[in-house]
C-alpha positions as CSV (number, residue, x, y, z in Angstrom):
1,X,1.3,-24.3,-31.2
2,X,5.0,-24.4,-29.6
3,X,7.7,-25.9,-31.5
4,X,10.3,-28.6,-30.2
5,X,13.0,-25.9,-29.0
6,X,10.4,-23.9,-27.1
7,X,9.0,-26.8,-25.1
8,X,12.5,-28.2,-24.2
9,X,13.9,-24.8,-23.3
10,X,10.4,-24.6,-20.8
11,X,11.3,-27.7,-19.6
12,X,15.1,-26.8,-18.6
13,X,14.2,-23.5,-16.9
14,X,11.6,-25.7,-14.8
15,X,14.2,-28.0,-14.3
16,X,16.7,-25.5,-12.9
17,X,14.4,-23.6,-11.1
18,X,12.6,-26.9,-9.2
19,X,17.0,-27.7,-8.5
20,X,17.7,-24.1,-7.4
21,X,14.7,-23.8,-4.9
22,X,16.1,-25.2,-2.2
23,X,15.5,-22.1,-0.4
24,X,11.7,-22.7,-0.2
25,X,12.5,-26.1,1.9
26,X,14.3,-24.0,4.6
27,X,11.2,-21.7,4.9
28,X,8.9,-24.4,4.3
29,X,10.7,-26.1,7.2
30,X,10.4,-23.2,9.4
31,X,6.7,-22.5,9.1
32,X,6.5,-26.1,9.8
33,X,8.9,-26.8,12.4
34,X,6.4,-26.0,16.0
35,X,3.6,-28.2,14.4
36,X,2.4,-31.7,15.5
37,X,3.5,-33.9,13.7
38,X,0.5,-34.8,11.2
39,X,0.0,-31.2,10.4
40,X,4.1,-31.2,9.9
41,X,4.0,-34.0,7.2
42,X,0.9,-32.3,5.3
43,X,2.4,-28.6,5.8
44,X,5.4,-29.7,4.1
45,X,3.6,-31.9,1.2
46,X,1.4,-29.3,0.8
47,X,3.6,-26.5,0.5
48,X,6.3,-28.2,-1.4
49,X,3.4,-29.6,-3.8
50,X,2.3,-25.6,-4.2
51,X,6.0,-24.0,-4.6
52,X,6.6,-26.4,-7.3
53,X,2.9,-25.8,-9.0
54,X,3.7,-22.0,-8.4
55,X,7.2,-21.9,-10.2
56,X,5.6,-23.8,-13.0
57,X,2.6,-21.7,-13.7
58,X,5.0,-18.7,-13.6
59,X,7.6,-20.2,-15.3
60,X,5.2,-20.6,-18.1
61,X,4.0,-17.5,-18.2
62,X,7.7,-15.8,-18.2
63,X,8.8,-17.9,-21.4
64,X,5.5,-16.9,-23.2
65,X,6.4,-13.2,-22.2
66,X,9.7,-13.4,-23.5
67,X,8.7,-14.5,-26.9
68,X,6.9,-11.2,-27.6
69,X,9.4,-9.0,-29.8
70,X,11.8,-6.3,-27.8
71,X,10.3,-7.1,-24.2
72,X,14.3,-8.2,-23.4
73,X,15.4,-5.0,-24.6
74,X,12.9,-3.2,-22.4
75,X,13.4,-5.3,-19.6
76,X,17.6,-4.6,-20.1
77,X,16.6,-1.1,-20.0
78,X,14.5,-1.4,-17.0
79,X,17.3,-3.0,-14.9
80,X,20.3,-0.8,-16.0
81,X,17.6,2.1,-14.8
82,X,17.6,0.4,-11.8
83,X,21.1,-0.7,-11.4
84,X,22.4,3.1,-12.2
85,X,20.5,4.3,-9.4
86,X,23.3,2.4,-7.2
87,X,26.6,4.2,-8.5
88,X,28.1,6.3,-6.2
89,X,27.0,9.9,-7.4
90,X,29.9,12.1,-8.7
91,X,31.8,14.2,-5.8
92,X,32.3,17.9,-6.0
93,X,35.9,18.7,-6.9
94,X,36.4,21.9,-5.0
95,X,38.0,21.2,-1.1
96,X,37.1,17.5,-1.1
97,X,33.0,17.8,-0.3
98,X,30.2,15.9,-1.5
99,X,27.9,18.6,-4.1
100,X,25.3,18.2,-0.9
101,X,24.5,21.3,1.2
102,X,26.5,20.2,4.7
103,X,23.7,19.2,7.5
């Protein structure tokens, strides 16, 4: 079903991804910080134990997307959309004002 290349690339992104969420400890601390102490311990297995199961599952599902043909390109096209919508817009030339009506 997956060959050898596909399964070790899944299992670098997971890699990188479990190593790069450090983020979700600081808010799993947070949420967890006012409890008592037994609900502390089992807020912070629990939702450690589901952000990892979570970035799994959609790590998964995000290689298997990327294996169907030109969803990259889409995807690239998608974000320079986006990404384009940032630059500044051109100014008008004439006496230094912006091409919007002034307020």
């Amino acid at each position: 079903m997956f060959d050898d290349a596909l399964v070790i690339a899944i299992l670098q992104i997971i890699a990188i991804d479990i190593i790069l969420g450090g983020d979700n400890a600081i808010i799993i601390a947070l949420a967890c910080r006012n409890l008592p102490q037994r609900q502390k311990r089992l807020g912070i297995l629990w939702g450690t134990a589901g952000a990892i199961i979570l970035r799994v599952i959609l790590v998964f599902f995000a290689s298997t997307l990327l294996t169907i043909p030109s969803l990259k390109l889409i995807g690239g096209l998608c974000c320079y959309g986006s990404a384009s919508s940032f630059w500044p817009r051109k100014m008008n030339s004439k006496k230094g004002r912006s091409s919007s009506p002034a307020a």
